[in-house]
C-alpha positions as CSV (number, residue, x, y, z in Angstrom):
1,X,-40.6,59.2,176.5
2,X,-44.1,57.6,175.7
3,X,-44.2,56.6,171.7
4,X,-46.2,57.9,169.3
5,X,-50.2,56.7,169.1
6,X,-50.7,53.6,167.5
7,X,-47.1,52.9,167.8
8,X,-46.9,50.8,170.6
9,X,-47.1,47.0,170.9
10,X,-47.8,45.3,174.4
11,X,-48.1,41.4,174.0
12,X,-50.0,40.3,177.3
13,X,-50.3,36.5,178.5
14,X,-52.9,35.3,181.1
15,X,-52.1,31.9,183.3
16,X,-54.8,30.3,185.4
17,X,-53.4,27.3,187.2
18,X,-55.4,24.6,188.3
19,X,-55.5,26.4,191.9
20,X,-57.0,29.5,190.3
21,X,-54.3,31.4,190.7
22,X,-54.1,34.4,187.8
23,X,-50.8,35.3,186.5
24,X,-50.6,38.4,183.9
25,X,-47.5,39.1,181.9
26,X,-47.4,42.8,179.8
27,X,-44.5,42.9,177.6
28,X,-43.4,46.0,175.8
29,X,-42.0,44.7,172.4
30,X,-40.1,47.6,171.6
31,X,-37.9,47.7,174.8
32,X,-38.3,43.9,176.0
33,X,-39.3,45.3,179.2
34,X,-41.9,43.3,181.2
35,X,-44.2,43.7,184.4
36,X,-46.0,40.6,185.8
37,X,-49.1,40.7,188.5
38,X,-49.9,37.8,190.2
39,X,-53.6,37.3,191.3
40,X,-54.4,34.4,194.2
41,X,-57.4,35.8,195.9
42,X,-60.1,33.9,195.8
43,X,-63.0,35.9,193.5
44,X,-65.7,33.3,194.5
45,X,-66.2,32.0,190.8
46,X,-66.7,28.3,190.3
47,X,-64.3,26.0,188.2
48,X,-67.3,26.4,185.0
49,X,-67.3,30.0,185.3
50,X,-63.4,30.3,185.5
51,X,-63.3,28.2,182.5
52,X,-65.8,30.2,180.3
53,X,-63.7,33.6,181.5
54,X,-60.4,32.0,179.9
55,X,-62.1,30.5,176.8
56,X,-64.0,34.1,176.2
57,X,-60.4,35.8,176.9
58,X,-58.7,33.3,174.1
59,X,-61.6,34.0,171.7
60,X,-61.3,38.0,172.3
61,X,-57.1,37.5,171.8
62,X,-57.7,35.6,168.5
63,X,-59.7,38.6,166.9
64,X,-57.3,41.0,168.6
65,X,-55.0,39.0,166.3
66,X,-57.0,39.2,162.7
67,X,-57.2,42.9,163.3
């Protein structure tokens, strides 16, 4: 059954490699259980713009964090 609102808490964790290959891991901490996606199509972006996606994504999961 799906939890109450506002109950649940989903840790998710992005990997770029050094290939560009995008890993995304979604954990439901209540029930441990897990799902993983792994990305390795090229979306055309340079190694710059890559780089500004992950650092934006860290800054956005820091405030996700204070809140």
């Amino acid at each position: 059954p799906p939890a109450p609102r506002g109950i649940p808490q989903v840790e998710v964790t992005f990997d770029i490699d050094a290939n560009g290959i995008l890993s995304v891991t979604a954990k439901d901490k209540a029930t441990n259980k897990e799902q993983n996606i792994r990305i390795t199509g090229s979306s055309g972006r340079d190694k710059t713009e890559v780089e500004k996606m992950k650092r934006d994504a860290q800054d956005q999961a820091a405030e996700d964090k204070e809140r």
